[in-house]
N, C-alpha and C positions, 0 to 999 in steps of 0.2 A: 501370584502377585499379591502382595501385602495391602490392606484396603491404605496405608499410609502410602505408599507407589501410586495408586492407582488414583489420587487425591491430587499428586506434586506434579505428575503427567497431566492428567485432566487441567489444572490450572495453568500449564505452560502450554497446552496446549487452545484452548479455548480465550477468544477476546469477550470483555465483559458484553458486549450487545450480544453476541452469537451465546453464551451463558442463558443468557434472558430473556434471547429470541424460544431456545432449548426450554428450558423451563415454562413461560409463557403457553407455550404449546402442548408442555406434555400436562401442563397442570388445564388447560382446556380439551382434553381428553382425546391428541392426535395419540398416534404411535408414536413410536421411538424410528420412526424409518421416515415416517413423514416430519417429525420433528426436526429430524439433524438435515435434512433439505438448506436451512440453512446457514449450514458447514460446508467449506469451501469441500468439493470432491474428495481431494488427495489426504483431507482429516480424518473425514468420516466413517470410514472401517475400524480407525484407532479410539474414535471418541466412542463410536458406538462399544466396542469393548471395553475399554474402560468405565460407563456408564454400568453396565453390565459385572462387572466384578465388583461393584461398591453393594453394601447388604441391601438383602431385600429380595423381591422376587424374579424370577427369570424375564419379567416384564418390567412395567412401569411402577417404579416404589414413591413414595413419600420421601423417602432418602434422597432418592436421585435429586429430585425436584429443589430439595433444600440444599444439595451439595454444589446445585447449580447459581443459584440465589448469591450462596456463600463468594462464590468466583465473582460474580457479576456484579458483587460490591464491595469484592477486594480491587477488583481493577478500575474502582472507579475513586481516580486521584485525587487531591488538587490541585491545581493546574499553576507549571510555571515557566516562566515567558523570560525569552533571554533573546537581546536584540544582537545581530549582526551586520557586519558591517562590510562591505568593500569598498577601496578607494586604490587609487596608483599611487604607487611611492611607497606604500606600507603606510600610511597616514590614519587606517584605521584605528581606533581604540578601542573596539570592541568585534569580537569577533575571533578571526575572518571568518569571514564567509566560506571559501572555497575549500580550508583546512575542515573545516565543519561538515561542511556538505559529505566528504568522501568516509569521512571519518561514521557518521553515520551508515553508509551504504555500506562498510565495509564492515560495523558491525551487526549489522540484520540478523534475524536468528531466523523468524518466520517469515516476514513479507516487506516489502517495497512495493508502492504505491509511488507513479511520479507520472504528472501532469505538466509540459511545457509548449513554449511556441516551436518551437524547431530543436535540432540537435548541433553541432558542430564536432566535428572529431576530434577539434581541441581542446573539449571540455575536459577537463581531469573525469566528469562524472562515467566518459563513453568507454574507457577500462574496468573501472570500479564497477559500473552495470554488468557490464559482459562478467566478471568475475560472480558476482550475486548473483546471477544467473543462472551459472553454469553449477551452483551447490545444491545437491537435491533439495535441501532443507528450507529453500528458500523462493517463494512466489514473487515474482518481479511480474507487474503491471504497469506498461506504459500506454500514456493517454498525447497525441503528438497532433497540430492544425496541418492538416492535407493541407493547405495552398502554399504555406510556407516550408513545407519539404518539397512537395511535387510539383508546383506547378508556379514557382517560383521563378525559375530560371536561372536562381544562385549554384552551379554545378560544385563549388563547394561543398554545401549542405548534402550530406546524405539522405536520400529519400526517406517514406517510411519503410520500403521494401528493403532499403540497403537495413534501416536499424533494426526490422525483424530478424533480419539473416546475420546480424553482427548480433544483436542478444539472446538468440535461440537459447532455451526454449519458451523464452518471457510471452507473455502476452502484451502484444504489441496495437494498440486500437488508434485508427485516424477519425476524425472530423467525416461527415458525409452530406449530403444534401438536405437540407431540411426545409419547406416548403417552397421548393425549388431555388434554395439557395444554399452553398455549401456553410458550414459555419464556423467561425471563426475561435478556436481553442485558444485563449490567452490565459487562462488558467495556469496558473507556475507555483506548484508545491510539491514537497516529498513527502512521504508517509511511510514511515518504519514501526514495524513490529505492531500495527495498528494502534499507539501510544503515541509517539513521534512525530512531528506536523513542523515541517520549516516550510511556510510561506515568504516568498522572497520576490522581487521586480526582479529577478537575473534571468536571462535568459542562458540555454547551456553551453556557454561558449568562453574560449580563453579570455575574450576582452572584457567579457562582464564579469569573471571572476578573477580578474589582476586589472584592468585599465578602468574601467566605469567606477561610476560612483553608483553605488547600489546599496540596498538595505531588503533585511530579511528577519524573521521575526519565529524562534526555534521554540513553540511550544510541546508540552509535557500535558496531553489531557487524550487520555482513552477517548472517553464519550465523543468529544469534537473529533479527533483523528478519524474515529469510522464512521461518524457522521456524513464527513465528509469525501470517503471515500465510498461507502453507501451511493450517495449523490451519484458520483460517476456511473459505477456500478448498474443504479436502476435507469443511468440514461443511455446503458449501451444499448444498441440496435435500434435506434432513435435516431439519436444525434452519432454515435462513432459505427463504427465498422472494423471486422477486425484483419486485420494483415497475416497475409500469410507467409510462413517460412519459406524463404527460398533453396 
């Protein structure tokens, strides 16, 4: 592999914080084993090769370090903010919403990131999920409030067991107890390709993306996107729990 290959891979494959967590680390004298810790598992055999084929020594180089640097401020964008809209009638002027919503999910390369109060199976997003999912190349995490799938009483609603077993093999986390009280997931955002951030009031359902009047707000900013999927992230086994495939 040409050290130009092993530069255009490394870049698509690496998000600028994991860059600068990478670097960070190895320029404070961890390994290269302990450094890619973290990279999400299913990266880390590939990056570590790739870091490995760029010049320099069969270990830790000064290359690396700056090649990582190089990444982690190329992905870091300016940021741009485009509002969306739903309403009933087609009334909106900007947007839609729900054309957007799927339109993103359907183009994921690496990762989906989505945070709701409940699901409903007539969200357009509960296909387009299952489809993300189902492509190796692509990590689909969802973040879902236990009381409002399971303990609801809505038999509608799919639990979260039903949407682990409908998105296999996504990672699927509920809400759980937290000083003896379950907690409340109202968080409602998507996260693509760890860039990608639509924050939106819609909940995943037909009537909030055709009947309600809702608004969402599609930003374009690396840094915030995995900030904020970070956030999740270090509050699993805390606050969620994870579901298991049925």
């Amino acid at each position: 592999m040409s050290d130009a290959d092993a530069l255009r891979q490394l870049g698509q494959l690496l998000t600028g914080t994991e860059a600068k967590d990478i670097a960070d680390r190895l320029a404070d004298g961890d390994t290269l084993t302990a450094a890619l810790k973290v990279v999400p598992a299913g990266h880390r055999a590939d990056v570590r090769q790739l870091l490995k084929a760029l010049p320099g020594d069969a270990g830790v180089s000064d290359h690396q370090v700056l090649v990582l640097r190089a990444i982690e401020g190329a992905r870091t964008l300016p940021t741009t903010l485009s509002p969306l809209w739903t309403m009933p009638g087609h009334l909106a002027q900007s947007g839609p919403l729900t054309t957007s919503v799927t339109r993103l999910v359907d183009s994921a390369r690496h990762a989906i990131t989505c945070s709701t109060f409940n699901f409903q199976r007539s969200s357009a997003l509960w296909e387009s999920l299952k489809e993300a999912a189902q492509r190796n190349d692509v990590a689909v995490r969802i973040y879902m409030d236990s009381h409002a799938a399971d303990g609801s009483g809505q038999h509608r609603s799919p639990s979260t067991a039903d949407v682990a077993a409908h998105l296999a093999p996504a990672e699927v986390w509920r809400t759980k107890k937290f000083d003896g009280r379950y907690v409340r997931n109202h968080a409602k955002f998507l996260a693509v390709d760890h860039h990608l951030l639509l924050v939106t009031s819609a909940n995943f359902s037909w009537s909030a993306e055709y009947d309600n009047v809702e608004f969402g707000v599609l930003i374009d900013n690396p840094s915030l996107t995995e900030a904020v999927e970070r956030e999740l992230w270090e509050a699993e086994g805390a606050v969620y729990e994870r579901v298991s495939h049925r």
